[in-house]
C-alpha positions, 0 to 999 in steps of 0.5 A, a space after each residue: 896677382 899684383 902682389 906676387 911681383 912686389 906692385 902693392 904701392 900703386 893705386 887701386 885701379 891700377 892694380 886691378 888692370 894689372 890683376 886682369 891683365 897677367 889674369 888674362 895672359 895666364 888663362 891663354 897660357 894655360 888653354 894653349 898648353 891644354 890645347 896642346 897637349 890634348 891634340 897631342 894625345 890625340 895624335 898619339 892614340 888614334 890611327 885614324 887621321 880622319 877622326 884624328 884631324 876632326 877631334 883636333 879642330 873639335 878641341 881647338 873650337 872648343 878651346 877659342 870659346 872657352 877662353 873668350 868666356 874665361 877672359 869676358 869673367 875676368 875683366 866683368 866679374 862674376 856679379 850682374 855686370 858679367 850677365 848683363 855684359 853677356 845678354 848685350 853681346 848676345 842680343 848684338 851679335 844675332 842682330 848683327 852677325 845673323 850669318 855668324 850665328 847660322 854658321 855656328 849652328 851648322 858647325 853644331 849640327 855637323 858636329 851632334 849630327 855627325 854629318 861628315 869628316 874631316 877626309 869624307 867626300 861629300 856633295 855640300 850644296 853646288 859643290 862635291 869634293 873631300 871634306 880637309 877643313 872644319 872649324 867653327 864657321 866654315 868648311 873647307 873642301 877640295 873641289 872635284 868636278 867643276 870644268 872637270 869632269 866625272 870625279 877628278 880633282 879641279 885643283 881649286 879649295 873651295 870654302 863654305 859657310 856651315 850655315 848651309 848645312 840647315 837647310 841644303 841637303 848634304 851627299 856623303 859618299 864614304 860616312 859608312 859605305 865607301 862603295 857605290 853603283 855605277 853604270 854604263 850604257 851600250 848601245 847595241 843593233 838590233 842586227 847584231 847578236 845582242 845575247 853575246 853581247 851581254 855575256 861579254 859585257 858582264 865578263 868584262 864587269 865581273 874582271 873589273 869589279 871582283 876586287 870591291 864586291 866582297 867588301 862592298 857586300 859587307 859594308 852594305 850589310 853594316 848599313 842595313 844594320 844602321 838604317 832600314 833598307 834592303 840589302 842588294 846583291 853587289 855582281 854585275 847585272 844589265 838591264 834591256 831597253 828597247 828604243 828606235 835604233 837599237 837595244 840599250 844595254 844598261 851595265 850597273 856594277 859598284 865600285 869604290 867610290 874614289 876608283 869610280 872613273 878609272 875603272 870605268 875608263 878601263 871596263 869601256 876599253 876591255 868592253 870595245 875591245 872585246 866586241 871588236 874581236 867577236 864577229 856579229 857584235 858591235 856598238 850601234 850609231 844613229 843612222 836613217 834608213 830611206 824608205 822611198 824616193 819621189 821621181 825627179 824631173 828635171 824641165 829646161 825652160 824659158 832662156 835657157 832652153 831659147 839657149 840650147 835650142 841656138 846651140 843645137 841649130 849652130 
């Protein structure tokens, strides 16, 4: 390299710095503008931002590593010293760096295992929330629930080591099946018409879940085909408890899984609202009922009765 700018004159090793360095500044020109251009054909040719951010992480990881071996050739050479120069780092990075190490792993089973996406909501250890960063080391989630309840944003990002990934279980919620089961319980007075009251729970359910039961139908069928387990039907259904006070009315109806709380804030309004105006239909309250009461008797003793008995002779 050096001869190409006239640098023949200075000594040996001199030159061969020079070499490695221009060698080296060549070599992060060039992964950057590869880098560069995959991302950018990336962008050009999937649809997909989900798949289309993770492809773009996957190129950008995959560039950084590249470039630190091709940068560790250059200055080692390709003999022993290069080899031996790998072993040492090696052998120092997992004594040191056991952390790193398990955070690369997981990064690799995440990424062979296809565990989840950038874009996928996923219950990661402690924390659920959607998937918006992945590299090498860590993932990066906004968070949902925490002080916050049911599935709503905190407001919080929330970063964690891919190492947990080898040996926390992971939730994903919308891998292959954006839809899930939810379920709400009502309870109802034994005195009540509780046959009525199903027809208007189920009413309601059907309402405010007709708009996810034909496609929730599908994409439980594409899971069948993927993994063996049973398909199910997607219509509400309700199941009966009977406890102490009343009859537990149990509703289960699917639902998107990002739509999972404002349907169901709006199914409980319609469900109250509809038994408000059906008579011999409510929702039950704890109450106690009496059964018997000792006799009470009240006796006046001591002072205060030496104190009446003045008072009445007065």
């Amino acid at each position: 390299m050096a001869q190409l700018f006239g640098l023949t004159d200075l000594p040996q090793s001199l030159l061969l710095l020079i070499n490695r360095t221009i060698s080296t500044v060549i070599i992060i020109i060039v992964l950057i503008l590869f880098s560069t251009l995959i991302r950018t054909q990336i962008r050009w040719r999937l649809r997909d931002a989900p798949n289309r951010r993770m492809l773009a992480l996957l190129v950008r990881n995959l560039t950084m590593v590249l470039g630190g071996v091709a940068i560790l050739f250059i200055w080692l050479g390709a003999g022993g010293d290069f080899a031996v120069a790998l072993g040492i780092i090696g052998a120092g990075v997992a004594f040191a760096s056991q952390e790193v190490i398990g955070s690369f792993a997981g990064y690799l089973i995440i990424i062979s295992g296809n565990l989840f996406r950038i874009g996928d909501r996923v219950s990661f250890g402690e924390i659920m929330g959607d998937v918006v960063d992945l590299n090498l080391m860590r993932t990066t989630m906004m968070e949902i629930g925490a002080w916050v309840d049911a599935d709503q944003y905190s407001g919080r990002l929330v970063t964690i080591s891919n190492r947990s990934a080898l040996n926390t279980p992971i939730y994903n919620y919308t891998k292959y099946n954006p839809y899930i089961w939810d379920e709400i319980v009502l309870p109802v007075p034994y005195t009540d018409d509780w046959r009525r009251a199903i027809e208007l729970i189920l009413a309601e359910a059907e309402e405010h879940s007709a708009e996810f039961q034909q496609p929730a139908q599908a994409a439980f069928a594409s899971l069948a085909r993927r993994y063996p387990i049973s398909t199910t039907e997607v219509e509400p259904t309700v199941f009966l408890r009977m406890t102490d006070n009343w009859i537990e009315i149990t509703l289960r109806y699917v639902v998107d899984t990002r739509r999972r709380r404002p349907v169901q804030v709006a199914l409980v309004r319609d469900i109250i609202e509809a038994f408000e105006a059906t008579p011999d239909v409510s929702v039950a309250s704890t109450t106690f009922d009496i059964v018997g009461m000792p006799p009470l008797e009240a006796r006046v003793t001591g002072r205060d009765a030496k104190h009446d008995d003045g008072h009445g002779a007065s």
